[in-house]
C-alpha positions as CSV (number, residue, x, y, z in Angstrom):
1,X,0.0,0.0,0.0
2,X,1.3,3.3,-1.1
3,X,0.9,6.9,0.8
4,X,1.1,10.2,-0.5
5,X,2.1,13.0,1.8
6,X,1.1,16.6,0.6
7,X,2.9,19.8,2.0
8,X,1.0,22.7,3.4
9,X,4.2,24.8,3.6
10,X,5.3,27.6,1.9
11,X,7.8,27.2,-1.7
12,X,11.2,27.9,-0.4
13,X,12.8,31.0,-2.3
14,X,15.9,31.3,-0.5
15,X,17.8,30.9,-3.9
16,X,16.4,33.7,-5.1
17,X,14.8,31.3,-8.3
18,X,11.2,31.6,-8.3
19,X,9.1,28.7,-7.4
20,X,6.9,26.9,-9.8
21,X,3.9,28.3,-8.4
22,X,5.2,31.7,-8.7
23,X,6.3,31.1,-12.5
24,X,3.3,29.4,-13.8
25,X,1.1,32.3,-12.1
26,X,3.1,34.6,-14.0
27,X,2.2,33.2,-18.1
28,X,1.4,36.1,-20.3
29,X,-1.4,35.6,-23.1
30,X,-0.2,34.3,-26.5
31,X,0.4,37.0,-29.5
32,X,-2.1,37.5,-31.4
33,X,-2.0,36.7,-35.3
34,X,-3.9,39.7,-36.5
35,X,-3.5,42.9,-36.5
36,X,-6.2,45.0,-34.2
37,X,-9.2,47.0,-35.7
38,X,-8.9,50.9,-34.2
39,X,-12.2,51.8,-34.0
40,X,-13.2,55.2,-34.8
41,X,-15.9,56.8,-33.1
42,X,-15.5,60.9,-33.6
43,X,-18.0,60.7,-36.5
44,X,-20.9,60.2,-34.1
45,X,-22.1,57.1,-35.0
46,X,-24.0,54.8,-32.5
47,X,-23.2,51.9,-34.4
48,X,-20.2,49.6,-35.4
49,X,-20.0,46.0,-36.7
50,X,-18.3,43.5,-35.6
51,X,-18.6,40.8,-38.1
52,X,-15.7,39.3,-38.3
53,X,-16.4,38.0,-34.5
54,X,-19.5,36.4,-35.2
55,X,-22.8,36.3,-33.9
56,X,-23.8,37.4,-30.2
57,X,-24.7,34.2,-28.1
58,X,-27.2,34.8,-25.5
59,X,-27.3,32.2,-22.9
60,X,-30.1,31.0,-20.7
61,X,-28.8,33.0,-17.7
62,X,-28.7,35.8,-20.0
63,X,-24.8,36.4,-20.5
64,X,-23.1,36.9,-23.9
65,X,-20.6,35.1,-25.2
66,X,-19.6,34.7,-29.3
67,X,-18.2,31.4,-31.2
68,X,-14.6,31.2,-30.8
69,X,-13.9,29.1,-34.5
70,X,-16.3,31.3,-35.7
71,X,-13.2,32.7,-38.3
72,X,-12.8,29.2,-39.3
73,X,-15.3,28.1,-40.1
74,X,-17.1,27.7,-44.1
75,X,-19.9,30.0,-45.6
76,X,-22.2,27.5,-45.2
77,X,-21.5,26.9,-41.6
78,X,-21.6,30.7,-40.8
79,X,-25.5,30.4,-42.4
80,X,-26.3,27.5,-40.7
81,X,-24.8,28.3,-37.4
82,X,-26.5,32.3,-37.5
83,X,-29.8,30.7,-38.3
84,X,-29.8,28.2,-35.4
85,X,-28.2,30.6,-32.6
86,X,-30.9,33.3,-34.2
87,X,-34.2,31.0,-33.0
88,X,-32.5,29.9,-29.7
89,X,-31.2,33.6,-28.6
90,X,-34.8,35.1,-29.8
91,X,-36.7,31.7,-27.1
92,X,-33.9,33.0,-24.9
93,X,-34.6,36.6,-24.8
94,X,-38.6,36.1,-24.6
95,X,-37.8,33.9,-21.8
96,X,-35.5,36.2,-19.8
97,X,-38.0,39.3,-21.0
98,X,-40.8,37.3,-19.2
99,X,-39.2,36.7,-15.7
100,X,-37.8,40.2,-15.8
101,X,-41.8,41.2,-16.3
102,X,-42.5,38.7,-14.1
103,X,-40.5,39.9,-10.6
């Protein structure tokens, strides 16, 4: 029969290296492959697009969240994924609209 022991002390930095805790805490994000869209708003417009990230997912508790391949994926995907999250965000919103009426 085997045992594990687990320590509940503190990483020991008296080498002046940093502990793996410390390092893995520390990762930065990964680059990014595209170059950022400046938006310009001075013109007065209420209104800009955002395409290129896809379509606005609403989910049942009402947050928003958008398709992370959504860059990848075909033309025909795009139509059939738009139409699908279309009919389930507008059931989602009536629903969300009636307990909000509701309370």
């Amino acid at each position: 029969m085997s045992t594990t022991s687990y320590s509940t002390s503190k990483p020991d930095t008296s080498s002046g290296e940093p502990s793996t805790l410390q390092t893995e805490a520390q990762l930065a994000l990964p680059e990014t492959s595209h170059n950022p869209t400046q938006l310009d708003m001075s013109t007065g417009s209420t209104t800009v697009k955002l395409d290129h990230l896809g379509p606005m997912v609403i989910g049942v508790d009402g947050t928003l969240s958008r398709i992370s391949n959504w860059e990848g994926m075909t033309d025909g995907e795009k139509k059939a994924t738009l139409r699908v999250i279309g009919k389930r965000n507008e059931e989602r919103l009536k629903v969300l609209r009636a307990k909000e009426g509701g309370n």
